[in-house]
PQR file with spaces between the fields and no chain letter, atoms N, CA, C, O and H, PARSE charges and radii, in Angstrom:
ATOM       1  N    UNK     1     167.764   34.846  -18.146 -0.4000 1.5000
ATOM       2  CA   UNK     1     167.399   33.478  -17.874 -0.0000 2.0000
ATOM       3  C    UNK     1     166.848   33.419  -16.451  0.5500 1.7000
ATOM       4  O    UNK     1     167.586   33.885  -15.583 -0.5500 1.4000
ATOM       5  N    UNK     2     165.594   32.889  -16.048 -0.4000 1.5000
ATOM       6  CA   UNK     2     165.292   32.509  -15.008 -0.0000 2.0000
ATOM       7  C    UNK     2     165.951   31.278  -14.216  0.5500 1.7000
ATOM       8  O    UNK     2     166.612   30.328  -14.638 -0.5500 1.4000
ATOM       9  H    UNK     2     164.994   32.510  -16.753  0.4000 1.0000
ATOM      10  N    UNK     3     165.566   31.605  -13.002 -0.4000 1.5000
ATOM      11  CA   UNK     3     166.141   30.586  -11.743 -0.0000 2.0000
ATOM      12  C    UNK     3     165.934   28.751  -12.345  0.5500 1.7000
ATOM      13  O    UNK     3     166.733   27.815  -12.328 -0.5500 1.4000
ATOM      14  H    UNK     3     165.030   32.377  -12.660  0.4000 1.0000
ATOM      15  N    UNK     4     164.832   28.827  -12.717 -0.4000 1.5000
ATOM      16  CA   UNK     4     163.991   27.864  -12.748 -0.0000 2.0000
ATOM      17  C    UNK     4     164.928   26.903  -14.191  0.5500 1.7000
ATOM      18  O    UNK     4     165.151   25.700  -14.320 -0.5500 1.4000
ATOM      19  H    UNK     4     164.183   29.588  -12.730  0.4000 1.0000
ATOM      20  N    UNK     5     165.149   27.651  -14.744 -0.4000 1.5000
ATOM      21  CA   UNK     5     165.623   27.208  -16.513 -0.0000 2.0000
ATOM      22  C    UNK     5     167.300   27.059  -15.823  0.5500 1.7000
ATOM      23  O    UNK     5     167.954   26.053  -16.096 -0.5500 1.4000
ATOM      24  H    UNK     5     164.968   28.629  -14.639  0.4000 1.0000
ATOM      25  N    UNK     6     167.706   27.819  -15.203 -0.4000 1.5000
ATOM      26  CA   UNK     6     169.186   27.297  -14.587 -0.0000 2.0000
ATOM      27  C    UNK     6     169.737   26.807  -14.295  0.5500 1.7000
ATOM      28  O    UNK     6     170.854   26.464  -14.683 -0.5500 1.4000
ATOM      29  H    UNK     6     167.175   28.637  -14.982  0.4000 1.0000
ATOM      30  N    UNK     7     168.632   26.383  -12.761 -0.4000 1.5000
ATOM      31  CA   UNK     7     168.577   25.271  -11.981 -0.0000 2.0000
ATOM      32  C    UNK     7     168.348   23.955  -13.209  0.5500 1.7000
ATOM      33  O    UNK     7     169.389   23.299  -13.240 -0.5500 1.4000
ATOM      34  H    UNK     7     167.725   26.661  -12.446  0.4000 1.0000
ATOM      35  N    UNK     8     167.555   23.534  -13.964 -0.4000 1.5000
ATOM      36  CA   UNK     8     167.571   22.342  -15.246 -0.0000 2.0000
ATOM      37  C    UNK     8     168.572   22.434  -15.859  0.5500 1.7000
ATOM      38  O    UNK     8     168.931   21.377  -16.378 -0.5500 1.4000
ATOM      39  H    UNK     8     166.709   24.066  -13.938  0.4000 1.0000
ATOM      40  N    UNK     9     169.600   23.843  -16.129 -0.4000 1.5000
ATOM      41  CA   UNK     9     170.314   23.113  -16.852 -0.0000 2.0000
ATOM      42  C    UNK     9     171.666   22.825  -16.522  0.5500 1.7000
ATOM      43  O    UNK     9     172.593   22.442  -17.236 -0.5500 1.4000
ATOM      44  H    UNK     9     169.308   24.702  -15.707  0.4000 1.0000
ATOM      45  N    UNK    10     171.592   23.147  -14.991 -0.4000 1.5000
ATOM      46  CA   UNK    10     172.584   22.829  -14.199 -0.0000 2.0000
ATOM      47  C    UNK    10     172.445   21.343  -13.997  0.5500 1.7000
ATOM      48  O    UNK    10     173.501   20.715  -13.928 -0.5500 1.4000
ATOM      49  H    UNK    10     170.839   23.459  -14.411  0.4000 1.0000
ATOM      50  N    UNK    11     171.370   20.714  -13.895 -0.4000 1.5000
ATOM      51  CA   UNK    11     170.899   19.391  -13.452 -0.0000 2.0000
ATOM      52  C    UNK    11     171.183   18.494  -14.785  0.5500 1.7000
ATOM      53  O    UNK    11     171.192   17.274  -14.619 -0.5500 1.4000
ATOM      54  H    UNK    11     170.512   21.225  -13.951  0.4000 1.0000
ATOM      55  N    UNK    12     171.377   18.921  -15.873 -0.4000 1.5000
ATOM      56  CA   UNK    12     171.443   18.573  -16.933 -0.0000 2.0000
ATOM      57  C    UNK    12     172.793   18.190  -16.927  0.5500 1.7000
ATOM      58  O    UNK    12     173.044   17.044  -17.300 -0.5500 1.4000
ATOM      59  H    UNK    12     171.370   19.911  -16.008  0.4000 1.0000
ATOM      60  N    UNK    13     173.933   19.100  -16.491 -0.4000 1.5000
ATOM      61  CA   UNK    13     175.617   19.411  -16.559 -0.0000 2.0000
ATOM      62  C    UNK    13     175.606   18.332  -15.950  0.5500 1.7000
ATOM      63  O    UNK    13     175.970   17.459  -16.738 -0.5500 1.4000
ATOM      64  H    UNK    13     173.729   20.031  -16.187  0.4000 1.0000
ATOM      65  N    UNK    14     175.314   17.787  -14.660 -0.4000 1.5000
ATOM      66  CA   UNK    14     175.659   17.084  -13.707 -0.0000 2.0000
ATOM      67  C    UNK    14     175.211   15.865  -13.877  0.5500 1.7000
ATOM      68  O    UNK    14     175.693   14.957  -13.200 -0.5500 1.4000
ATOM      69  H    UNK    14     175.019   18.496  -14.020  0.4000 1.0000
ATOM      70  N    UNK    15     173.966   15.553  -15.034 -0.4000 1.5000
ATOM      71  CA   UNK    15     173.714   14.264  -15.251 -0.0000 2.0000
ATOM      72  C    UNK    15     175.094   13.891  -16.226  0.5500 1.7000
ATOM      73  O    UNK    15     175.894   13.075  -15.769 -0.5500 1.4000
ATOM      74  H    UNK    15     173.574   16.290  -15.584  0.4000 1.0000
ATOM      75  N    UNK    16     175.285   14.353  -17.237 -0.4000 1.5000
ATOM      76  CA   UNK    16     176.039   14.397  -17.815 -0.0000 2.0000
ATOM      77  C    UNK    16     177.839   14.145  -17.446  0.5500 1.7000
ATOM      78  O    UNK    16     178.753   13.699  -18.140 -0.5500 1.4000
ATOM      79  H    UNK    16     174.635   15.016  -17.608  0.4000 1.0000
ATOM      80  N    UNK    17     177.793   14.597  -16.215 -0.4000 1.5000
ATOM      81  CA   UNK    17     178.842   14.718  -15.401 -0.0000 2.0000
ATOM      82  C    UNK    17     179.177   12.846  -15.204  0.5500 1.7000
ATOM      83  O    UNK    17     180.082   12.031  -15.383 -0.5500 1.4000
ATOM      84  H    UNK    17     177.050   14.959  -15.652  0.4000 1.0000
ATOM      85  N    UNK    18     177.800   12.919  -14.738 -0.4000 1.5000
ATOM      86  CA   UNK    18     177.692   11.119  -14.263 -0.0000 2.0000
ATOM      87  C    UNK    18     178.026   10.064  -15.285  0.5500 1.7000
ATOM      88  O    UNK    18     178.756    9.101  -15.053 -0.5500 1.4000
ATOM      89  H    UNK    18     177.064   13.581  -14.593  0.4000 1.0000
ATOM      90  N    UNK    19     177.390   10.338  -16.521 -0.4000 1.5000
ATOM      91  CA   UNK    19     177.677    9.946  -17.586 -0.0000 2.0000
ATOM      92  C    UNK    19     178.928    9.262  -17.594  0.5500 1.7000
ATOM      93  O    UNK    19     179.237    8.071  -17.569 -0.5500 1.4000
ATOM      94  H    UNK    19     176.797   11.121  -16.710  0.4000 1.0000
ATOM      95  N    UNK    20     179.606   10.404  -17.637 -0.4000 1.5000
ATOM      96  CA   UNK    20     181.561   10.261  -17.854 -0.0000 2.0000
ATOM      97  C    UNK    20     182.028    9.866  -17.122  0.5500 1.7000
ATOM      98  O    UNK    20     183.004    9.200  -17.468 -0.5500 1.4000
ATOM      99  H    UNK    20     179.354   11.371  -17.658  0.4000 1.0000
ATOM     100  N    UNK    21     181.776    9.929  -15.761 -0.4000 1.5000
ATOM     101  CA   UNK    21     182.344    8.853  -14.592 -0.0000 2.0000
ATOM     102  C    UNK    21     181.685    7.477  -15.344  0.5500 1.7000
ATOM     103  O    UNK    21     182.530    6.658  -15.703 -0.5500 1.4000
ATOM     104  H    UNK    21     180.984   10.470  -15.479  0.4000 1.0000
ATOM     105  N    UNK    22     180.766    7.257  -15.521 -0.4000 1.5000
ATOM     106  CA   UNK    22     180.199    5.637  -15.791 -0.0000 2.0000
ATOM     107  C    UNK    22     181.094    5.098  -16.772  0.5500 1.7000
ATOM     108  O    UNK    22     181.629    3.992  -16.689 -0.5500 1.4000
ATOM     109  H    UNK    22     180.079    7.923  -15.229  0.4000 1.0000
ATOM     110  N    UNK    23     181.241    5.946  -17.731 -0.4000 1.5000
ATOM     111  CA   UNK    23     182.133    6.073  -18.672 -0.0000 2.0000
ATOM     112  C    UNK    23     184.140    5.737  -18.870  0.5500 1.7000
ATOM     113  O    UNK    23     184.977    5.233  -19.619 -0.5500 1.4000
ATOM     114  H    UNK    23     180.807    6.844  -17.798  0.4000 1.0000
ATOM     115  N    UNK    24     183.951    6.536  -17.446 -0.4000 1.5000
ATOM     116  CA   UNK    24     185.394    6.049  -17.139 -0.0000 2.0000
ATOM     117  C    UNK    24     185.795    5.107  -16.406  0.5500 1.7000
ATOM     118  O    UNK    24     187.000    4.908  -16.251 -0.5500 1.4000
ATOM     119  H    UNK    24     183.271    6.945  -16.838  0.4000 1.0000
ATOM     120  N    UNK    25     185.015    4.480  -15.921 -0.4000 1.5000
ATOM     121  CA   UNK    25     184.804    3.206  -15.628 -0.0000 2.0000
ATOM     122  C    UNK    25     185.146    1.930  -16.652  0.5500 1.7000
ATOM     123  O    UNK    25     185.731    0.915  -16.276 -0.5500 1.4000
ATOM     124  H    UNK    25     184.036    4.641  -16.047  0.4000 1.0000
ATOM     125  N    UNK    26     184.847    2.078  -17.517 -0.4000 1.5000
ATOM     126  CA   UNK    26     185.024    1.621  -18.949 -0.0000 2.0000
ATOM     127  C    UNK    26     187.246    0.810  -18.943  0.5500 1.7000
ATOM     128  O    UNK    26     188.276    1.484  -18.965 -0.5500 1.4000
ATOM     129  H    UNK    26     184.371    2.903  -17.823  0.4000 1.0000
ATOM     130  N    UNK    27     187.130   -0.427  -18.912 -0.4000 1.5000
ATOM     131  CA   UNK    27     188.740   -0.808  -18.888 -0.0000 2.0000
ATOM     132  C    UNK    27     189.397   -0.577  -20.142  0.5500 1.7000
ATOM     133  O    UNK    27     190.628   -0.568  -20.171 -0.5500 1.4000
ATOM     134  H    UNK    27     186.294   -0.975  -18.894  0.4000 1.0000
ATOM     135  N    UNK    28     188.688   -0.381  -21.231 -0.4000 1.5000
ATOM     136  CA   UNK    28     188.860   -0.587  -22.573 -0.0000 2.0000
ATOM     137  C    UNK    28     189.072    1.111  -22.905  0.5500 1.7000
ATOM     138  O    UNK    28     188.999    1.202  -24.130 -0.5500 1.4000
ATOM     139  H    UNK    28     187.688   -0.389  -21.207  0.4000 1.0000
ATOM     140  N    UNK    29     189.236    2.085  -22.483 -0.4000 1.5000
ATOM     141  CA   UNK    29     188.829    3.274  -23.175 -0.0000 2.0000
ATOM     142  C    UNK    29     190.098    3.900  -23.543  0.5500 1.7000
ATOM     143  O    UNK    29     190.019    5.025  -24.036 -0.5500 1.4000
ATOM     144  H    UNK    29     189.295    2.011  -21.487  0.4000 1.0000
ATOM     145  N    UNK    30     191.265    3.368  -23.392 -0.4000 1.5000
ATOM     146  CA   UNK    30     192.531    4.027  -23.870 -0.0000 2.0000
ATOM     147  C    UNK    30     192.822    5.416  -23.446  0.5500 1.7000
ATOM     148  O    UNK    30     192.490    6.035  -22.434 -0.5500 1.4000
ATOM     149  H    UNK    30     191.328    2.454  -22.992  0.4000 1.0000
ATOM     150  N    UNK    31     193.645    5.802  -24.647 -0.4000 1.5000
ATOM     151  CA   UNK    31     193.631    7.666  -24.495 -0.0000 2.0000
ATOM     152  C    UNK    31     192.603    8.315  -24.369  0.5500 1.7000
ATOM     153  O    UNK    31     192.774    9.494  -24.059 -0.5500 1.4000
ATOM     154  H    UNK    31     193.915    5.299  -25.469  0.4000 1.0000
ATOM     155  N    UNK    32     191.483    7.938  -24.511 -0.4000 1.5000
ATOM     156  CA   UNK    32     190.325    8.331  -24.277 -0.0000 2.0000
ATOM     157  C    UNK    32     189.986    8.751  -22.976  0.5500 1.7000
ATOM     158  O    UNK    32     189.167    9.662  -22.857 -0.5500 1.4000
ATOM     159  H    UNK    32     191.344    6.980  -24.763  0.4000 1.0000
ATOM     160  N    UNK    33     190.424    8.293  -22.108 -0.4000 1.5000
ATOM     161  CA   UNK    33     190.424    8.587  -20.423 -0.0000 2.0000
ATOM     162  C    UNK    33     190.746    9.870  -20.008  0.5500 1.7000
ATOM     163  O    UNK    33     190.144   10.541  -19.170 -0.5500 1.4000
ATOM     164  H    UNK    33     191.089    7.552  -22.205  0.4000 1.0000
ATOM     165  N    UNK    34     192.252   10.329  -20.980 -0.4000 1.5000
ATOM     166  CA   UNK    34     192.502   11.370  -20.770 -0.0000 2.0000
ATOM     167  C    UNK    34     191.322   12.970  -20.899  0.5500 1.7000
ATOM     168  O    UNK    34     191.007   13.872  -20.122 -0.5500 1.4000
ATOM     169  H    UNK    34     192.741    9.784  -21.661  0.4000 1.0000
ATOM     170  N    UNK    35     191.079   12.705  -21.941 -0.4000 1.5000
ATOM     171  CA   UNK    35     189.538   13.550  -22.377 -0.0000 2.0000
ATOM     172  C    UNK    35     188.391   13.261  -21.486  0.5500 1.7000
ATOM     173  O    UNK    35     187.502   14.090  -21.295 -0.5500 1.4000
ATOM     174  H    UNK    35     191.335   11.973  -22.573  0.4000 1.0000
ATOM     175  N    UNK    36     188.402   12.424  -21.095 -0.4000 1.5000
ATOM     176  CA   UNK    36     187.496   12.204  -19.922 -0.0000 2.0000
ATOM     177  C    UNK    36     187.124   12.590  -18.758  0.5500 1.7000
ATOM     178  O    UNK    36     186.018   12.795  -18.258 -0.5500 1.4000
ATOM     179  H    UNK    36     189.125   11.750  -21.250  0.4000 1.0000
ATOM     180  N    UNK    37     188.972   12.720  -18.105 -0.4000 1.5000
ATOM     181  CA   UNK    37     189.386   12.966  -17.021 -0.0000 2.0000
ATOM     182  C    UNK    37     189.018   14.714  -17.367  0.5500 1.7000
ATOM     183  O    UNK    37     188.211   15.376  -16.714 -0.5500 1.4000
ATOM     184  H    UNK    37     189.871   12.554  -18.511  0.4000 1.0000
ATOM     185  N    UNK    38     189.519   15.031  -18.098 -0.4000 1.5000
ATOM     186  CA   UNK    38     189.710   16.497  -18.498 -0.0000 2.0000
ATOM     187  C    UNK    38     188.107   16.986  -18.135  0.5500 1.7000
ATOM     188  O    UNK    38     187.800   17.624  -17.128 -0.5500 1.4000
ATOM     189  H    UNK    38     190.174   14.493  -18.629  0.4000 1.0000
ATOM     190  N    UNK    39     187.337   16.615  -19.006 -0.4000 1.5000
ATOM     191  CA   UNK    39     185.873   17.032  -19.279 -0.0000 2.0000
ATOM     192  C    UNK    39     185.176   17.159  -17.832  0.5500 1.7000
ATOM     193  O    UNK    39     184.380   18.029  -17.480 -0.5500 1.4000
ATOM     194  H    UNK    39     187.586   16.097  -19.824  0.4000 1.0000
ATOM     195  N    UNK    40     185.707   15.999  -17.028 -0.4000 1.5000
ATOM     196  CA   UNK    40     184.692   16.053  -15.777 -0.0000 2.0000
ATOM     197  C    UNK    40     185.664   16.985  -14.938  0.5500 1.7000
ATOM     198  O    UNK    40     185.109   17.439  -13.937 -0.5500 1.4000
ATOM     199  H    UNK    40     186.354   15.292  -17.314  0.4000 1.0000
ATOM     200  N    UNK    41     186.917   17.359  -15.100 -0.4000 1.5000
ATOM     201  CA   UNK    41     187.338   18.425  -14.281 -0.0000 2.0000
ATOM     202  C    UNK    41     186.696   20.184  -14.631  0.5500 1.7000
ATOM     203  O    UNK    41     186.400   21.263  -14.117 -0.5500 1.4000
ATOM     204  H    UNK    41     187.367   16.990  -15.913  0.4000 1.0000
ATOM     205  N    UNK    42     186.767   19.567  -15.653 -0.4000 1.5000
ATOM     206  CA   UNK    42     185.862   21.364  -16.052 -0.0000 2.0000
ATOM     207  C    UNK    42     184.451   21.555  -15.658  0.5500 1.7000
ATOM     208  O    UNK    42     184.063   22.569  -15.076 -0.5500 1.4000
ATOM     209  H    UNK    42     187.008   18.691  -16.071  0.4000 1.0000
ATOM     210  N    UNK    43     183.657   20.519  -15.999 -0.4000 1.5000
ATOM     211  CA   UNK    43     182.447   19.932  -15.654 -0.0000 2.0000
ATOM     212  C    UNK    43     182.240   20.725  -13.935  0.5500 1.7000
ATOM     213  O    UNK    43     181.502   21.631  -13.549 -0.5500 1.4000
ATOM     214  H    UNK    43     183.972   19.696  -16.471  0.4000 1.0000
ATOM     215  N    UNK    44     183.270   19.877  -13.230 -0.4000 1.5000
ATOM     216  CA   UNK    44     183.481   20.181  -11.977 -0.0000 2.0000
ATOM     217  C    UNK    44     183.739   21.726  -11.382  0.5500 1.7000
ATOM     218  O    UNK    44     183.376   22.160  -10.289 -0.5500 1.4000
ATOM     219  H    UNK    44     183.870   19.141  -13.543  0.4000 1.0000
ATOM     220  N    UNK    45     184.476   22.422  -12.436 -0.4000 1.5000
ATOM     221  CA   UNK    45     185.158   23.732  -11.842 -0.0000 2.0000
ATOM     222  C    UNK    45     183.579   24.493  -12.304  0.5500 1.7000
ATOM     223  O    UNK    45     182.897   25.045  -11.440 -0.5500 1.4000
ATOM     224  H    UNK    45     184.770   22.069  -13.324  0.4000 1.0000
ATOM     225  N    UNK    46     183.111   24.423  -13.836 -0.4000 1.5000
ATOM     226  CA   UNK    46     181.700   25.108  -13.853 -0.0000 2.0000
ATOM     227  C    UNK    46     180.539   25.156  -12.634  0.5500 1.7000
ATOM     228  O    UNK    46     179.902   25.997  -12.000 -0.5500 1.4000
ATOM     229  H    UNK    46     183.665   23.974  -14.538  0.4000 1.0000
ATOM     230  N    UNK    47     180.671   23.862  -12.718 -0.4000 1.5000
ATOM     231  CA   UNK    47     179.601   23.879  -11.382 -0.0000 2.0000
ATOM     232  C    UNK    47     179.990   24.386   -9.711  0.5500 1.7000
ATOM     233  O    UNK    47     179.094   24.304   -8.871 -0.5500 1.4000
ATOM     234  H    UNK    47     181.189   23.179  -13.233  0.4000 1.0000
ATOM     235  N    UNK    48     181.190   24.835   -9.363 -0.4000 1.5000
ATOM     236  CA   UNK    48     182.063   25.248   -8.384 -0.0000 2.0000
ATOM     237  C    UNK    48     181.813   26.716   -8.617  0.5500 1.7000
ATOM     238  O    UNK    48     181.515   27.303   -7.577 -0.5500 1.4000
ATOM     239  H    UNK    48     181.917   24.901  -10.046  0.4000 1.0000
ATOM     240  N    UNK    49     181.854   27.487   -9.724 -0.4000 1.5000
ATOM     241  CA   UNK    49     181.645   28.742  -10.424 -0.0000 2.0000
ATOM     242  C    UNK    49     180.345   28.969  -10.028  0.5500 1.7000
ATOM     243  O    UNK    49     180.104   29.836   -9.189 -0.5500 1.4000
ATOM     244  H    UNK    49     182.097   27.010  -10.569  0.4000 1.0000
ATOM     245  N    UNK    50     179.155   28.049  -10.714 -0.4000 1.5000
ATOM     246  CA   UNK    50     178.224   28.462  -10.405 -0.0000 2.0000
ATOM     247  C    UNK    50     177.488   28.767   -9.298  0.5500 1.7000
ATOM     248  O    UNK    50     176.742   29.736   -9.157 -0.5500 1.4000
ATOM     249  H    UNK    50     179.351   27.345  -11.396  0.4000 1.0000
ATOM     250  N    UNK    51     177.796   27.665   -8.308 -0.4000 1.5000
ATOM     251  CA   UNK    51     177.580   27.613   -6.680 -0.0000 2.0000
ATOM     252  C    UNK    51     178.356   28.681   -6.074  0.5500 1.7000
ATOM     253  O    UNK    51     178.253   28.665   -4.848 -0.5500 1.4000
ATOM     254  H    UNK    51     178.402   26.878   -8.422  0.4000 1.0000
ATOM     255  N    UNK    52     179.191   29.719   -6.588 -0.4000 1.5000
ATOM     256  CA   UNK    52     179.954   30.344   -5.805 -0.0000 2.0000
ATOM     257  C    UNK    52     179.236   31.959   -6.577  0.5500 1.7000
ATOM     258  O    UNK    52     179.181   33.059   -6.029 -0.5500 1.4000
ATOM     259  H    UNK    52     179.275   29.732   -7.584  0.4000 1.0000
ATOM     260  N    UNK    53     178.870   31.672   -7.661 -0.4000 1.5000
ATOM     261  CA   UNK    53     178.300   32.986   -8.314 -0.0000 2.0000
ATOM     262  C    UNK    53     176.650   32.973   -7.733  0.5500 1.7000
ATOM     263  O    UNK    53     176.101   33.969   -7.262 -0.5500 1.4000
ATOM     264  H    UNK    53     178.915   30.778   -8.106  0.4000 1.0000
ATOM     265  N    UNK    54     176.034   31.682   -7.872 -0.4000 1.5000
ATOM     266  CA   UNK    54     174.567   31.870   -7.391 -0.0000 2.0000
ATOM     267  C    UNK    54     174.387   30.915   -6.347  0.5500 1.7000
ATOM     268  O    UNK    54     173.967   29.783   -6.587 -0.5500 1.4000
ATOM     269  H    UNK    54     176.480   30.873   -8.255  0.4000 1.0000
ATOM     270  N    UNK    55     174.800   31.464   -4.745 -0.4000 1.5000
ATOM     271  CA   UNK    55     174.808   30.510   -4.076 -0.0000 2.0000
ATOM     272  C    UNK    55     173.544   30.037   -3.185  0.5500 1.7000
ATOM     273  O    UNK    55     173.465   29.308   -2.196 -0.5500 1.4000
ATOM     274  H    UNK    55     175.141   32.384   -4.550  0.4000 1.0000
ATOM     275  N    UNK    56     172.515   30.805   -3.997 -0.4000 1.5000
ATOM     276  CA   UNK    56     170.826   30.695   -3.733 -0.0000 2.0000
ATOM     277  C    UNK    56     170.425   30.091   -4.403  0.5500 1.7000
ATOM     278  O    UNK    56     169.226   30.188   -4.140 -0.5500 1.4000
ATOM     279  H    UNK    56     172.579   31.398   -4.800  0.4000 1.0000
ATOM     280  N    UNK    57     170.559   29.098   -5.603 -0.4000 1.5000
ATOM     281  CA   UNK    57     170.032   28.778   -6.735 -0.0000 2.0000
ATOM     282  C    UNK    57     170.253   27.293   -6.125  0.5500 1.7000
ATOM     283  O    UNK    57     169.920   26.303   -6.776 -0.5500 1.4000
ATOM     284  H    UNK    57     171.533   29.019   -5.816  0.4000 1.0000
């Protein structure tokens, strides 16, 4: 995979990322929060991984 295709679909993770914060924002979302909370912590540790594996990219 090139730099170029990485970098997008890293940008992609992180829109996505945003998503779920907007999301958890939400007063109504129940247990649902929990999965939420979860998703953007992994969300978070991937992109921590990646910046630490390609810290040129």
């Amino acid at each position: 995979m090139n730099p170029d295709t990485l970098q997008e679909r890293i940008a992609l993770i992180q829109g996505k990322r945003e998503a779920l914060v907007r999301l958890l924002e939400q007063p109504d979302l129940g247990t649902l929060r929990i999965d939420v909370n979860q998703a953007i912590e992994e969300i978070d540790d991937l992109l921590d991984e990646f910046k630490q594996t390609f810290p040129d990219v």
